[in-house]
N, C-alpha and C positions, 0 to 999 in steps of 0.2 A: 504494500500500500504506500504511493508517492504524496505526503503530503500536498506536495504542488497541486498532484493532478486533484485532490481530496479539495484542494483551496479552491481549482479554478471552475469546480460543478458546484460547489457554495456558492460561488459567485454567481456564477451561470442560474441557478436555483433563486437567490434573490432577486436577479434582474426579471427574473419569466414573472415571479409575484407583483413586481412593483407594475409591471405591463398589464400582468393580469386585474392588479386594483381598478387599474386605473379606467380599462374597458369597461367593467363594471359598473365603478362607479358613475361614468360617462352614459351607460344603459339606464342604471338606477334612474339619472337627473331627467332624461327625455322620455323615458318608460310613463304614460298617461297622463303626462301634464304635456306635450308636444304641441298643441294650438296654444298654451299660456308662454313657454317656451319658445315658440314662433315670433310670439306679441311683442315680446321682450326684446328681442333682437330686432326687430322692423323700428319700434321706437327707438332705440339706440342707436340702429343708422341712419335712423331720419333726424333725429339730436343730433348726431357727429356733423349732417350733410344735409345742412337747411337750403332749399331755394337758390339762394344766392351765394351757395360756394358748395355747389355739387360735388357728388362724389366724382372720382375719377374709373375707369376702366375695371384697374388694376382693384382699387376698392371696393368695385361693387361687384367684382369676381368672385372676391375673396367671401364678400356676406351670403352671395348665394352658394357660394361651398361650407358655408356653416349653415345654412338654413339646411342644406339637403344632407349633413353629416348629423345633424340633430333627427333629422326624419328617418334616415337610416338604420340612425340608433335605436329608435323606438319600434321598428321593424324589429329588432332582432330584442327585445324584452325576455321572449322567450329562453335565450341561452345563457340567463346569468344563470342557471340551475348548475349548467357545466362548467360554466367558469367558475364557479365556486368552487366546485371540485378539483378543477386544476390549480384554483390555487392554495388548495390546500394539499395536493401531491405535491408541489415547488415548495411549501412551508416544509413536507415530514422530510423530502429532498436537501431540503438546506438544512435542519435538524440533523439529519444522520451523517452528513460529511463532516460539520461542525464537531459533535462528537469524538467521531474518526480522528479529525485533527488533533481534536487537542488530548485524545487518549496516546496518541501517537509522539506529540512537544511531549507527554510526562514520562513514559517507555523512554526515551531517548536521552530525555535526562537523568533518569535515572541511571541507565548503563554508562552515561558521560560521568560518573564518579566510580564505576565498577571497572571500566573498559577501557583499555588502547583502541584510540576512534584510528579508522585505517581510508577514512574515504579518503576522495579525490576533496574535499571544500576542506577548507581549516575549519576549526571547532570554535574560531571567533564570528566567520561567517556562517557556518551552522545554529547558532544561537543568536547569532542577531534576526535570520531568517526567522524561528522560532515566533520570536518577538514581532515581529513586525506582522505575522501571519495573525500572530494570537491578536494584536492591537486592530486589524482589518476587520478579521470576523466577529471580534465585539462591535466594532463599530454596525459592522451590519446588522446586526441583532438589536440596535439602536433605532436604525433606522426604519427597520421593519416593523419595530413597535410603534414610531411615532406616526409610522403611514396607514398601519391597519386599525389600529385604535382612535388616534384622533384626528385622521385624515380620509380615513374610508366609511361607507353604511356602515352602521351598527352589527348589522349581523358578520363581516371581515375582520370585527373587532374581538368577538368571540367564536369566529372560525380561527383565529390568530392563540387568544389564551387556551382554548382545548387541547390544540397542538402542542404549544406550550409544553405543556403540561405532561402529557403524553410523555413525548420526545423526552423530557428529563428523567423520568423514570427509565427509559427504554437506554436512552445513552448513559446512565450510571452503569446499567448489564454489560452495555455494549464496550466500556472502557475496559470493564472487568477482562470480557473476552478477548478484545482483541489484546490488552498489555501481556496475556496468556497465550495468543498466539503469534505474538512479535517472539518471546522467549523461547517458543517451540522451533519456530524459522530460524533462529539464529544458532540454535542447539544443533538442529538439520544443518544448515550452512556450516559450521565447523567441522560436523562428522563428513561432510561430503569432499569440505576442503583436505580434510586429512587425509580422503580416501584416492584422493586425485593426487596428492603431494608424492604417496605411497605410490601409486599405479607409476608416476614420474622415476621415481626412485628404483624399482623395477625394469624400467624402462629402460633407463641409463645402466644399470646393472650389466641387463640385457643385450644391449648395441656392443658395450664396454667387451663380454666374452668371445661374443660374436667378432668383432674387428681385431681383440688378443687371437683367438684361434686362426683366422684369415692371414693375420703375420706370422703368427708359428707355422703354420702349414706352406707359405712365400719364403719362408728361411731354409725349411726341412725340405723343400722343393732346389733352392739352391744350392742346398749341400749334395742334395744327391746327385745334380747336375755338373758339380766340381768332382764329386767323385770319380760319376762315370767318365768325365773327360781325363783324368790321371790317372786311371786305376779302370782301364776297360775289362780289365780279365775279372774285376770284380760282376760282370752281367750291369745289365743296363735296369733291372727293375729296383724299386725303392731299398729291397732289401736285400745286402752285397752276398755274394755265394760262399759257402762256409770252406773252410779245406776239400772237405770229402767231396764237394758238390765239384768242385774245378778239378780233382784227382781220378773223379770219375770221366768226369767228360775228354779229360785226355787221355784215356784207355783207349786203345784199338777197339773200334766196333764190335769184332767179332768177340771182345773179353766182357761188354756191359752187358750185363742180366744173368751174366752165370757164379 
């Protein structure tokens, strides 16, 4: 589990909520008030843009793309049911990374007093990392209360504290686990390091006998080639002919085999 990647679906998780409020709440505002909603807006640009200092083009563009984004909106009334829902999957979404995260900063500081850290980052920027992640995702958890509490309908407000709520109970478990299976992984990761260090070890053993035999056998190939070049009556095969063997063969024919 990569912090980072853990940070940047928090993230991703808070932005899809704050989008999600905001639909909503934009549904909520033109959902059965849209002819009072209309009214409001026509007088406002007839206040901006009296008679004698018209609107221009470009302004009066712009009002009939809000008249027809309010009318749109109240078309679609219907699907705050599921954007409710969706944003309360992005709420348990950003809960469970959140968690993640910060079970993961306390596992690592913990071993950062037990352990020779071996990564690639120094352990001054591995802990300012830490920091700056932990100081983010608070921040977002700020932010998310001040939009769905006292920025959003009433009911985002307490789709916001059930999750809450939830989520805290579920991510106490969840620190428990995974700081249990950070331990585990790391427990595996050294037995496999050893195993591979060993296989290495082996290895080199291996080649080491292998290239020793390959020169003893290119030396014992030489000798016997100096041999047979000085010493031809010794036979030409690896292994030189004994007395008896050269005492026999220069016996007359008709004396071998009797």
């Amino acid at each position: 589990m990569d912090p980072i990647t853990l940070f940047a679906m928090a993230n991703a998780a808070v932005s899809a909520v704050k989008a999600g409020c905001k639909l909503y709440k934009d549904i909520k505002g033109a959902a059965g008030e849209v002819k009072g909603v209309l009214k409001d807006l026509d007088e406002q640009f007839h206040a901006a843009h009296p008679p004698e200092k018209p609107a221009t083009v470009a302004q009066r563009n712009q009002f009939v793309e809000e008249k027809n984004r309010v009318i749109a909106l109240n078309k679609r009334d219907g699907e705050t049911v599921g954007i409710y829902s969706e944003i309360g999957e992005h709420l348990g979404a950003y809960y469970d990374n959140l968690y993640k995260c910060l079970a993961i900063f306390e596992e690592e500081e913990k071993r950062a007093k037990t352990e020779v850290y071996q990564g690639n980052s120094s352990l001054g920027k591995r802990a300012l990392q830490r920091v700056l992640m932990r100081k983010q995702l608070e921040q977002m958890s700020v932010e998310l209360r001040e939009l769905m509490i006292y920025q959003s309908p009433p009911e985002l407000g307490a789709l916001y504290t059930e999750v809450e709520e939830m989520m805290k109970e579920m991510g106490a478990t969840q620190r428990v686990l995974i700081s249990k299976q950070m331990r585990e992984d790391a427990i595996r990761e050294k037995k496999k390091k050893r195993k591979i260090d060993q296989l290495w070890i082996d290895a080199t053993w291996g080649v080491g006998v292998i290239i020793c035999a390959g020169i003893f056998g290119l030396v014992l190939a030489g000798v016997v080639e100096d041999r047979i070049e000085k010493y031809p009556y010794l036979g030409e095969n690896w292994i030189p002919k004994t007395p008896e063997q050269r005492r026999i063969e220069a016996l007359p024919k008709k004396y071998i085999g009797r």
